[in-house]
C-alpha positions as CSV (number, residue, x, y, z in Angstrom):
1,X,30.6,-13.8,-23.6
2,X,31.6,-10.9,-21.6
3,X,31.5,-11.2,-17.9
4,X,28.6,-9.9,-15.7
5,X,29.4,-8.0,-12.5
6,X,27.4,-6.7,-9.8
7,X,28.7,-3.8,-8.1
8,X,26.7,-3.3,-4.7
9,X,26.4,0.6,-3.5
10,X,25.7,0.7,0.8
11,X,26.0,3.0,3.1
12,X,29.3,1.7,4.9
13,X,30.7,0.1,1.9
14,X,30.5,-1.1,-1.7
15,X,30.7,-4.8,-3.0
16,X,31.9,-6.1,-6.3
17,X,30.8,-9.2,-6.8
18,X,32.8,-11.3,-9.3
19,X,31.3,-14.1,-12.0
20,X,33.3,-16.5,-10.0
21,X,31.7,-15.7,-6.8
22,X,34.5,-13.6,-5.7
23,X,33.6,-10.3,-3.5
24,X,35.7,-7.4,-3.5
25,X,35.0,-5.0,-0.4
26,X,35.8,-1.5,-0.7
27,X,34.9,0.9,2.7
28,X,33.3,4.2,2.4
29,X,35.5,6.3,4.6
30,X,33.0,9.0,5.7
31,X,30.2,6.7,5.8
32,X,26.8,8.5,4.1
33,X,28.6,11.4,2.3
34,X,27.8,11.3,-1.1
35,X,31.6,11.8,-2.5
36,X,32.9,8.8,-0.3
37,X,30.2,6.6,-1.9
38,X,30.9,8.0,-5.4
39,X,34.9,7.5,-4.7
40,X,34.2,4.0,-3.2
41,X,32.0,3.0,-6.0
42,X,34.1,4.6,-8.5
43,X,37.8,2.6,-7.0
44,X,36.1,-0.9,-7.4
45,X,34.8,0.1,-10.7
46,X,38.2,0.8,-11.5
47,X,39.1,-2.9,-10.9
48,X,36.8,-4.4,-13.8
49,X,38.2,-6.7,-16.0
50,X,39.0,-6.2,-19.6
51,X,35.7,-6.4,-21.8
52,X,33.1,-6.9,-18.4
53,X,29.9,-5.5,-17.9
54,X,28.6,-3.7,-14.9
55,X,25.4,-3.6,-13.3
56,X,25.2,-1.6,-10.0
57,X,22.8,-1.7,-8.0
58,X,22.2,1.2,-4.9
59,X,21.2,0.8,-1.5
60,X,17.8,2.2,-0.5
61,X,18.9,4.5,2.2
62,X,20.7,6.1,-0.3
63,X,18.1,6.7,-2.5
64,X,14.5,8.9,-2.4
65,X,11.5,7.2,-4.0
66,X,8.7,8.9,-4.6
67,X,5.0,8.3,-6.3
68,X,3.8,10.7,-8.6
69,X,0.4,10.9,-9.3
70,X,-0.5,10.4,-12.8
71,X,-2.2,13.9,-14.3
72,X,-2.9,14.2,-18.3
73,X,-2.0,17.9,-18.0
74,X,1.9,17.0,-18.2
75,X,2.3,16.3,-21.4
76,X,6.3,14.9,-22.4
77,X,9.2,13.7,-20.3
78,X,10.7,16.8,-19.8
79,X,7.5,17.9,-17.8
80,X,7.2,15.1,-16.0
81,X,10.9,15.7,-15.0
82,X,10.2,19.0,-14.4
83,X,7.5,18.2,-11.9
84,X,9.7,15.9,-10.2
85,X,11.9,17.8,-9.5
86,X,9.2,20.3,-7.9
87,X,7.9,17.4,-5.7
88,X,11.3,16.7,-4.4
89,X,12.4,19.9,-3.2
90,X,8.6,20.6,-1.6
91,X,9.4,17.3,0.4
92,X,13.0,17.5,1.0
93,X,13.5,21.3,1.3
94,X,16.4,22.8,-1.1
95,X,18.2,20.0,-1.6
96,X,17.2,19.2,-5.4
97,X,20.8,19.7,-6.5
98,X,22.7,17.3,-5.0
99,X,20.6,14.8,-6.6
100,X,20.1,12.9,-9.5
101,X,16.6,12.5,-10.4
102,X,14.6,10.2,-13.1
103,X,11.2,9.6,-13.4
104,X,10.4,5.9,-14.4
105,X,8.7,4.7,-17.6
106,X,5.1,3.3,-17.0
107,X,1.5,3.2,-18.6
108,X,-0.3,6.1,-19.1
109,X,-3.1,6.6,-16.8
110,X,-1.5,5.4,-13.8
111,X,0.9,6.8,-11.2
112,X,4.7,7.0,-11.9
113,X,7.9,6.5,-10.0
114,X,10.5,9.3,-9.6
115,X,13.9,8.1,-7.7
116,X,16.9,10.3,-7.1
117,X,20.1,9.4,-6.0
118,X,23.0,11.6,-4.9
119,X,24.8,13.2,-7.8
120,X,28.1,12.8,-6.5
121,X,27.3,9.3,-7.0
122,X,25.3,9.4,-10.2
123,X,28.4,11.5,-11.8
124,X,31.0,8.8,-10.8
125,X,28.8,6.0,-12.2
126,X,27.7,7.8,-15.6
127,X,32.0,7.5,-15.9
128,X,32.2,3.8,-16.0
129,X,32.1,2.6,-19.8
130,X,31.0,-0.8,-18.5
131,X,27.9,0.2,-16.9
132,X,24.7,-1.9,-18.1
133,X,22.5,-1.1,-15.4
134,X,21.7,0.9,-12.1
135,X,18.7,0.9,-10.2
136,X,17.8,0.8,-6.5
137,X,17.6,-2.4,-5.2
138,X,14.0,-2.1,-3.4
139,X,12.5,-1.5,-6.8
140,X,13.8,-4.3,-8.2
141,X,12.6,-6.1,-5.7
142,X,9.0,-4.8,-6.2
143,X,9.4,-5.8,-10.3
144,X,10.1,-9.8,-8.8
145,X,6.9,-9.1,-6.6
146,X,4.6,-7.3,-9.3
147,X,6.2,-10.1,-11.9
148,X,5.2,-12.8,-10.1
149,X,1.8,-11.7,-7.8
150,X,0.6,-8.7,-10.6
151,X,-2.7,-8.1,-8.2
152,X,-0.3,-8.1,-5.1
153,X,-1.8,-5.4,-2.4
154,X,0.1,-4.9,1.3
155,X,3.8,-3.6,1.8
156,X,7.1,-4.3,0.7
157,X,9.6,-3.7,3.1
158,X,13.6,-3.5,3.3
159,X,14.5,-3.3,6.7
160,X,18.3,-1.6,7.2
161,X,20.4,-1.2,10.4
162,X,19.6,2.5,9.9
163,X,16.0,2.3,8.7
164,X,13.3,0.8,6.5
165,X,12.0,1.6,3.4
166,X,8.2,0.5,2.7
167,X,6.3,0.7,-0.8
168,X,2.9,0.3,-0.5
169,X,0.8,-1.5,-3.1
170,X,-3.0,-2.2,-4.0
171,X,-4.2,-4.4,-6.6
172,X,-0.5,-4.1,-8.5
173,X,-0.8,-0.2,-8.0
174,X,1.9,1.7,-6.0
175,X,0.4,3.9,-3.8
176,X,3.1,5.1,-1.5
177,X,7.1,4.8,-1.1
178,X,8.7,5.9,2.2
179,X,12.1,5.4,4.0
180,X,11.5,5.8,7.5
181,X,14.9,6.0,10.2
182,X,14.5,2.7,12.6
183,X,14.0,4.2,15.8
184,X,12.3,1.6,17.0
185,X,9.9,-0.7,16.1
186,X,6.8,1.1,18.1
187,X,7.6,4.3,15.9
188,X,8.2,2.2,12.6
189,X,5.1,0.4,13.2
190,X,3.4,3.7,13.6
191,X,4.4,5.1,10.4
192,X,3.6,2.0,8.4
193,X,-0.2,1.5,10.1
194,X,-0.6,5.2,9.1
195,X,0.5,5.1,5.9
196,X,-1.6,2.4,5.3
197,X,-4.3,4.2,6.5
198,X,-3.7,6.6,4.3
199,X,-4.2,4.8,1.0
200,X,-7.5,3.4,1.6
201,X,-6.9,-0.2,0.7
202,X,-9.7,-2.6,1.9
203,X,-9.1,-6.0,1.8
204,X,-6.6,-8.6,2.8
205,X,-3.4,-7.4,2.6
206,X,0.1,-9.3,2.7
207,X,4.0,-8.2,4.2
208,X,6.6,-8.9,1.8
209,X,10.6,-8.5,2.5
210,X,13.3,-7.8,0.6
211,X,16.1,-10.6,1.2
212,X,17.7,-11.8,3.5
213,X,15.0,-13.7,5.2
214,X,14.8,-13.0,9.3
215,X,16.8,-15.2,11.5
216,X,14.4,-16.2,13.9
217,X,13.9,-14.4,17.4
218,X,16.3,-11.6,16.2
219,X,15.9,-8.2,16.5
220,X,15.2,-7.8,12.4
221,X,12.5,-10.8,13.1
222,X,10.7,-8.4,15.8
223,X,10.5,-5.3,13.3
224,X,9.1,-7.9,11.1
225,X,6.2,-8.9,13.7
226,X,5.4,-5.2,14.4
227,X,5.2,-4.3,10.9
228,X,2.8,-7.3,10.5
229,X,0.7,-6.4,13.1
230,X,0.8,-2.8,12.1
231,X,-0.3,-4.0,8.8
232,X,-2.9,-6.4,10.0
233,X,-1.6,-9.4,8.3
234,X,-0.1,-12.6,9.0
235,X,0.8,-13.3,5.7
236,X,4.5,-12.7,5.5
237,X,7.2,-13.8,3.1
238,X,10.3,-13.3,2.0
239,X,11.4,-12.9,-1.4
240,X,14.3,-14.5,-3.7
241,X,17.6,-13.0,-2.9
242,X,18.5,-11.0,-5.9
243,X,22.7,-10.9,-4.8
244,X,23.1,-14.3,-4.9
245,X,25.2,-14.0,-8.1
246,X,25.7,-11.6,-11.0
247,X,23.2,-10.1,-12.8
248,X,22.9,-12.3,-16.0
């Protein structure tokens, strides 16, 4: 069987990880800029061995999530593309072109998922003949969540050394996806209580993190206690760590 590798896109560098549980580190030189992380990605892509399969997966503060709300006046893919892309320039300004973005594929009648990536980076990976796979890894995080607690309602969070990103869910329903820059935890707290606000949810509501799990009294364990306090909750968990190995 062919092997299975797992090519991890950051910010300040990429990650190959091998079926043996070897890591191969490559450095984005320019850190952020969309053409270092395609040539990064691209270099340990390079490195595959005969017959492999890739599945890469991309950071989420290199990525834009947004929720589209579900409307039975667009009518076909292309349409729903087509308002995507409106949505992401009205939010990000005149920047549509130097992403990549795709709407995902979910039941009709309720909101949808668009996510863009730089296109730099999207190019260099459409390249690779090996690629399976590539998603951001906060949403597949939230298909472990939704897989295993379908009626889930509260936030998933991933909390960076730049920022956080925060879906928020009721009942199994995404509501709201926002990456927020980390501040500090007064101001990230403040986004997330009014977001939550925002969406109406009544109810208890739980916090749950993307991997790895909070060393206690760390810094990354006090963004965790605001957000839970901005949330209301004291339900917290963390879940499975999806880069423990290759993707089978």
């Amino acid at each position: 069987m062919p092997p299975s590798l797992l090519l991890e896109v950051g910010p300040r560098e990429c990650r190959l990880q091998g079926a043996a549980g070897t890591t191969d580190v490559q450095a984005v030189e320019g850190a952020g800029e969309a053409e270092a992380l395609a040539e990064a990605a691209a270099a340990l892509a390079a490195r595959l061995p005969r017959g492999a399969r890739l599945d890469v997966r991309v950071a989420s503060p290199l990525a834009r999530i947004m929720v589209l709300p579900w409307s039975e006046a667009i009518t076909g893919e292309a349409r729903w593309q087509t308002f995507a892309q409106a949505r992401f320039e009205q939010t990000y300004g005149d920047e549509g072109d130097r992403w990549e973005i795709r709407v995902a594929r979910d039941l009709p009648g309720r909101d949808r998922i668009a996510v863009a990536w730089p296109a730099p980076l999207a190019r260099a990976l459409s390249g690779v003949r090996a690629l399976r796979s590539a998603r951001v890894g906060l949403l597949e995080h939230l298909a472990v969540l939704l897989h295993h607690m379908p009626a889930f309602t509260g936030c998933l969070a991933e909390i960076g050394e730049e920022g956080a990103a925060m879906v928020l869910v009721v009942s199994g329903e995404v509501r709201r996806a926002r990456w927020r820059r980390h501040e500090d935890d007064a101001s990230l707290a403040a986004t997330l209580r009014s977001e939550w606000a925002s969406v109406g949810a009544h109810g208890a509501a739980a916090l749950a993190l993307a991997p790895p799990a909070p060393p206690p009294a760390s810094e990354r364990a006090a963004t965790v206690s605001a957000l839970a306090e901005a949330l209301g909750t004291t339900e917290v968990f963390t879940l499975p760590d999806l880069g423990a190995g290759p993707v089978a």
